[in-house]
N, C-alpha and C positions, 0 to 999 in steps of 0.2 A: 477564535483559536488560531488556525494557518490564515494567513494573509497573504496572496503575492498579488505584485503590483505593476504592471507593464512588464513584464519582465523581458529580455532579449536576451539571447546565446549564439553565439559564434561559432562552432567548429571549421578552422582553415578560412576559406573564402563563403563560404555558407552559412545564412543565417537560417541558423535551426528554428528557434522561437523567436517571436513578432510581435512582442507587445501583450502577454499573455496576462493576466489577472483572473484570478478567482478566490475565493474562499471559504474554508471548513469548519464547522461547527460543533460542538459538542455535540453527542446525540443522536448524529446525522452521519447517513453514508451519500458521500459527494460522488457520483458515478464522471469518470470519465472515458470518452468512446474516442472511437477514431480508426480508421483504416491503418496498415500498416506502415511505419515513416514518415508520419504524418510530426512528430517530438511529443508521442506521450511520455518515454521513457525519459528522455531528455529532462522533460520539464519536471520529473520525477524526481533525477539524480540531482536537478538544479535546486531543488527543494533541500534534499538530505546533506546535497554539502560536496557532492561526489564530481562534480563541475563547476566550474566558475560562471554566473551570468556576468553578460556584457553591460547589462542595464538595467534599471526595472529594482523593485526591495521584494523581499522576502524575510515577512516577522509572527513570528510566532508566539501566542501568548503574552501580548503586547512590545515582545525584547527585536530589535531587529536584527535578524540572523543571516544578513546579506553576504556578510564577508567574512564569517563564520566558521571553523573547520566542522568535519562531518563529523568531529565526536564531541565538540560540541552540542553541536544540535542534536544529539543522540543523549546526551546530558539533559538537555531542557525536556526531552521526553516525546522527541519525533522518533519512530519505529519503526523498519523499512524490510517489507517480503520484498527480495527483488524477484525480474523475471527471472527462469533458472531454477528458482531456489539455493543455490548457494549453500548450501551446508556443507559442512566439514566432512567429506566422505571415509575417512580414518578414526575420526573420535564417533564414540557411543552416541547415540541419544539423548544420553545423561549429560553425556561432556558437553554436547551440542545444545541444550537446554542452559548448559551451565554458563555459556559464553554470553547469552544474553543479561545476566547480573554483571557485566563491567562496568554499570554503568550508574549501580547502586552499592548501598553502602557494604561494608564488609560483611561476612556471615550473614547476608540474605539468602531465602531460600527460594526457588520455583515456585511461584505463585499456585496453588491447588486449582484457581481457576483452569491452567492449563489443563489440566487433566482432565475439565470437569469437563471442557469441553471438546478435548481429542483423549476421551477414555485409551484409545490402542497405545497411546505412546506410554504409559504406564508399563506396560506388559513389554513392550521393545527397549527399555532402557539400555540396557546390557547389548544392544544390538549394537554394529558400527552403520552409519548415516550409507556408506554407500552400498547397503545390504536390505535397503527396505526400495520397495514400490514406488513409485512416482507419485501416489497419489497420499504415502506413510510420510513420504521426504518432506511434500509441500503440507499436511499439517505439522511438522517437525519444524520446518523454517516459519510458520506463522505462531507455534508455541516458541521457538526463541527468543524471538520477536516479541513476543508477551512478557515474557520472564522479566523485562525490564521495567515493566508496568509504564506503557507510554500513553501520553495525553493526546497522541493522534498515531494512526494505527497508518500507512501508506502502503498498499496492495497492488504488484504488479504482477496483471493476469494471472492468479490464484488460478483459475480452472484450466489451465493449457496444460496439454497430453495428460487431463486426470479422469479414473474411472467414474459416469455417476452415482455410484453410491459416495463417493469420497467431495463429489461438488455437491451432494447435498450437505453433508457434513460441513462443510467450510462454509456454503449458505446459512446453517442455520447457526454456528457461531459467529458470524457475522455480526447477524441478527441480535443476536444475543447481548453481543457488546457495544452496539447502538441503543438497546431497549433502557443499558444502565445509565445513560445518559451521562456520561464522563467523559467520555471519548469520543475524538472526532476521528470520522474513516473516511480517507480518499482512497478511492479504489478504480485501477485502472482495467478496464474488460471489453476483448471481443465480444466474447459470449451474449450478445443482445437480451436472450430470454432472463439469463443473469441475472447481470446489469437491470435492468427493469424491475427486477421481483425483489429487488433491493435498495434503490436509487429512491432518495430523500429530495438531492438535488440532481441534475445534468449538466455536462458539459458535454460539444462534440467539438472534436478539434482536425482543422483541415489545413496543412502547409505550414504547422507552426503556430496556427492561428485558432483560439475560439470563433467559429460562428456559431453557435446555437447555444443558449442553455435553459434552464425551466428548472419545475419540479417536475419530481421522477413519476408522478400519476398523469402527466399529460405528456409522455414520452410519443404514445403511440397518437396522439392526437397533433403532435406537433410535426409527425411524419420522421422521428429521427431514425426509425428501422429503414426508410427508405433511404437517409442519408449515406446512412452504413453501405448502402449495397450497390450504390452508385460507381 
């Protein structure tokens, strides 16, 4: 499904990414870990379109989306939590669910899954985005992000400043959307215990660079908590 390929990025005089490759499959949630500043986000944005790589392809669904704008690649059906959340803190709930159909055809509606699986946003429509919870906002930007029905799901740190009743919620939709086997999820996470209870594939990444990756059942066998805390 996502393919990237050596890829390299530039910011100024700084190379952020180093040669990076990985990729995501239908089905499957691709954990990526990393200390802070290490270019997770980077490699993030480098994916959705939001920076230019120096080097390296990036294709998606067999089409190569290297050179790409970020609404293209939001056409072909890449979908993107950033960190933040980013929602529209002035428009509703509704409106903010709404902006996720740009991207499909006219007079499409909110997918029901969303609901099925953030039942509260239901009940908050009529709300405005900068009047809910930290932990209401970040399933409000992961149902946006739905609403366009994409073929890979790209999560950047979901559980940062969220209450645990709200990270289990977002784990087990997750879950949920990996089990249908349609969608590929890269998902980018401090949270170790996370990351692990969810993680299909790994990656850890240091300076830019992958050094480690595996499957997600031999995280702790591979020593990569240790990596983390280094």
């Amino acid at each position: 499904m996502l393919s990237v390929e050596d890829v390299h990025q530039h910011y100024g005089g700084s190379h952020i990414l180093r040669g990076v490759s990985l990729e995501a499959a239908p089905g499957q949630v691709t954990v990526l870990l990393g200390r802070n500043g290490v270019g997770k986000t980077t490699l993030l944005r480098s994916i959705v379109g939001l920076v230019p790589v120096s080097a390296g392809r990036v294709a998606f669904g067999g089409a190569d989306l290297t050179g790409a704008p970020a609404h293209a690649r939001a056409r072909a059906g890449i979908g993107y939590v950033p960190q933040g959340r980013e929602i529209f803190p002035r428009l509703t709930v509704e409106e903010n669910l709404l902006m996720g159909l740009a991207t499909r055809r006219r007079g499409a509606a909110v997918p029901e899954r969303v609901f099925a699986l953030f039942p509260a946003l239901r009940a908050l429509l009529g709300r405005r985005g900068g009047d809910l919870s930290g932990g209401q906002q970040q399933q409000l930007a992961i149902g946006r992000a739905l609403a366009m029905e994409p073929s890979l799901l790209i999560l950047d740190e979901p559980t940062e400043g969220i209450q645990p009743s709200i990270i289990r919620d977002i784990e087990r939709a997750i879950r949920a959307l990996a089990a249908e086997g349609r969608m590929a999820i890269l998902l980018v996470e401090q949270y170790y215990e996370f990351a692990r209870s969810l993680a299909d594939r790994y990656l850890v990444m240091e300076r830019g660079e992958i050094v480690r990756r595996g499957a997600g059942a031999e995280m702790e066998r591979d020593g990569v908590r240790q990596l983390l805390a280094l």
